[in-house]
C-alpha positions as CSV (number, residue, x, y, z in Angstrom):
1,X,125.7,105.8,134.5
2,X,124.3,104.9,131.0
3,X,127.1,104.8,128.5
4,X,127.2,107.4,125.3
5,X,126.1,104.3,123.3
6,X,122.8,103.9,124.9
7,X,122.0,107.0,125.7
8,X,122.5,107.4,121.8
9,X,120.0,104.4,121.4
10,X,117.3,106.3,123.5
11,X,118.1,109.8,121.6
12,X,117.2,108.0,118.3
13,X,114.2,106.1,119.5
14,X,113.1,109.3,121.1
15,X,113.3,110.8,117.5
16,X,111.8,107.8,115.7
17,X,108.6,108.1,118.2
18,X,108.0,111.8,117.5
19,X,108.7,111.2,113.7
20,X,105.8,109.1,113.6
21,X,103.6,110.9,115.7
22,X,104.3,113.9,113.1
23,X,103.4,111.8,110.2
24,X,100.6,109.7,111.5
25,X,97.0,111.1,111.1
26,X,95.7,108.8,114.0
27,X,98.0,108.1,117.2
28,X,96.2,105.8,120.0
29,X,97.4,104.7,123.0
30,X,96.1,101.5,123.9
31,X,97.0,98.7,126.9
32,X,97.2,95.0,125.3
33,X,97.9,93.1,128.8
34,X,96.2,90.0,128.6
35,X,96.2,89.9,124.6
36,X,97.4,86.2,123.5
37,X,100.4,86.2,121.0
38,X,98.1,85.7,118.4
39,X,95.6,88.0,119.5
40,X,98.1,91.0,118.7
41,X,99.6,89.6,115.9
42,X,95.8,89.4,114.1
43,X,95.5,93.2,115.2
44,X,98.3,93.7,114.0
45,X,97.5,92.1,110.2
46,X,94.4,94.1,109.9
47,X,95.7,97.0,110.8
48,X,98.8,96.8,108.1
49,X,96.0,96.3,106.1
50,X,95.0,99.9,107.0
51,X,98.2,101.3,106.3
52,X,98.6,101.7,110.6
53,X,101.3,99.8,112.5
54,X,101.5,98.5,116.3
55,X,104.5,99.8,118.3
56,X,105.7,98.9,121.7
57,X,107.5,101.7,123.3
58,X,109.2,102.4,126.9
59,X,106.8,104.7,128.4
60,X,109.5,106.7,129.6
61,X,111.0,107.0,125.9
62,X,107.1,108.0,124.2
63,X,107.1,110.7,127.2
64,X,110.3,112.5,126.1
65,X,108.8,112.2,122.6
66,X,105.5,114.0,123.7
67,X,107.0,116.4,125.6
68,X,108.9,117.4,122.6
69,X,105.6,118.0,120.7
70,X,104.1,119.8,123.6
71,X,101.6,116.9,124.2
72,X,100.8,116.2,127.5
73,X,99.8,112.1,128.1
74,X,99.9,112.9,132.0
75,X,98.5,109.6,133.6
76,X,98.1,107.4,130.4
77,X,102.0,106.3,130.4
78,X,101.7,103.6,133.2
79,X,101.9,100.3,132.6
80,X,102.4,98.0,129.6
81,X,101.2,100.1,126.4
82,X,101.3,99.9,122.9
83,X,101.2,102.6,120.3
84,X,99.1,102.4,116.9
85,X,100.5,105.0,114.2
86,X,97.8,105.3,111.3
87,X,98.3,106.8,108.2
88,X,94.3,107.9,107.8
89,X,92.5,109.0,110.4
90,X,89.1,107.0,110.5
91,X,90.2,103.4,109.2
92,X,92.5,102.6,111.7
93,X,90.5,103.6,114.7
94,X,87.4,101.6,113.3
95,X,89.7,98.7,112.8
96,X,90.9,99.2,116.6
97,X,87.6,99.7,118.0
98,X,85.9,96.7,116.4
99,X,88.5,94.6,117.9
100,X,88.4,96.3,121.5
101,X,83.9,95.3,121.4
102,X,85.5,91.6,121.2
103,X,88.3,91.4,123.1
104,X,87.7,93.0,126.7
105,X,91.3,92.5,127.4
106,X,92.3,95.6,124.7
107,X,91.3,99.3,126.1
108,X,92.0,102.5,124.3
109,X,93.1,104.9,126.9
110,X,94.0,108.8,124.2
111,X,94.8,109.4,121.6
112,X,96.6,111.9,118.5
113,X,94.1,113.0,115.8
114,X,95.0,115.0,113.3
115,X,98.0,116.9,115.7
116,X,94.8,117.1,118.7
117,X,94.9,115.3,121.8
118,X,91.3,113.3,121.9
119,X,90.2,111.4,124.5
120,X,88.1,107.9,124.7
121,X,85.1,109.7,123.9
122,X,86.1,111.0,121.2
123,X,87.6,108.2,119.6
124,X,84.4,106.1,119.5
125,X,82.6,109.0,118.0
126,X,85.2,108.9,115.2
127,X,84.7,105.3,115.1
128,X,81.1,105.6,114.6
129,X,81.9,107.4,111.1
130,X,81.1,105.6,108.1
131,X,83.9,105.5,105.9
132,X,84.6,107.4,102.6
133,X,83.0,104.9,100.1
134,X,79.8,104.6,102.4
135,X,79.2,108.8,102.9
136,X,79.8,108.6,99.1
137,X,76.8,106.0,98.5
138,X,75.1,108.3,101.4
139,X,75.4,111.2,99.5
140,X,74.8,109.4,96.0
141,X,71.7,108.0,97.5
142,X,70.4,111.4,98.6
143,X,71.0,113.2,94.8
144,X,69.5,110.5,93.5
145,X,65.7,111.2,95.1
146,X,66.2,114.8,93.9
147,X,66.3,113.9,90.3
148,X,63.7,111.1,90.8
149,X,61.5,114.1,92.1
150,X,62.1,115.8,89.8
151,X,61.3,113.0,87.2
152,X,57.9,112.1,88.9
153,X,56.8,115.7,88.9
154,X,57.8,116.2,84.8
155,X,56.1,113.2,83.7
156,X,53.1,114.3,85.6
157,X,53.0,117.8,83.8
158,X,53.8,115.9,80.4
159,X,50.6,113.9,81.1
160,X,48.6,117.2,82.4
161,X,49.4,118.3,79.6
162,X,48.1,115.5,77.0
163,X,44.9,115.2,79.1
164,X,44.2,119.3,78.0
165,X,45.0,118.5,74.4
């Protein structure tokens, strides 16, 4: 039988897990078997980048932590995972999913958006998203052409006008 100081250990991992899936805007569950040493560790440098961090949990700890959020990860905790805890919700799974296209090793299985259970699916879709600054230029671009519009047709009345004069 596990002694009160372990069991102790797990209790506060356990609460560590679910803290951060609380606070995280993006959770995704990923495998890294057959990832290089170096591999990770440059996943793991951009993502700190992104305000996200890597984790490596015992699946059996991250299931008493989803079961204490009501979160059901039913046939994802098997075999070696890791855990990425992102602070936004679009950066870090852009950074994760650029890195999965090149290294076939690394495969997002689910993931935690925003408190919702998403699948692979939905993941990429979110991955597909530009990012803030580029819906801003999006956006910028597209009030832009009203105002040029809007500039062509004046200067054309202006000259209508002359040309009756």
């Amino acid at each position: 039988m596990a002694s009160e100081k372990i069991l102790d250990q797990k209790k506060q991992i356990v609460s560590e897990i679910t803290d951060k899936i609380k606070n995280s805007e993006s959770v995704i569950l990923f495998q890294y078997q057959g990832l290089s040493v170096a591999e990770l560790t440059e996943l793991r440098n951009k993502l700190r980048e992104q305000n996200a961090e890597v984790r490596v949990y015992k699946n059996t700890l991250l299931k008493r932590a989803c079961d204490d959020l009501n979160i059901d990860l039913t046939g994802f905790l098997e075999g070696p995972n890791a855990i990425l805890f992102g602070e936004s919700l679009l950066e870090p799974i852009k950074v994760i999913s650029e890195y999965a296209k090149d290294h076939d090793k690394l495969d997002i299985r689910i993931g935690i958006l925003s408190g919702s259970v998403a699948d692979k699916d939905v993941i990429k879709e979110y991955a597909t998203i530009p990012s803030r600054e580029g819906l801003l230029t999006m956006l910028a671009g597209g009030m832009i052409q009203y105002v040029k519009d809007l500039s062509i047709a004046l200067n054309l009345y202006a000259e209508k006008m002359e040309g009756e004069n």
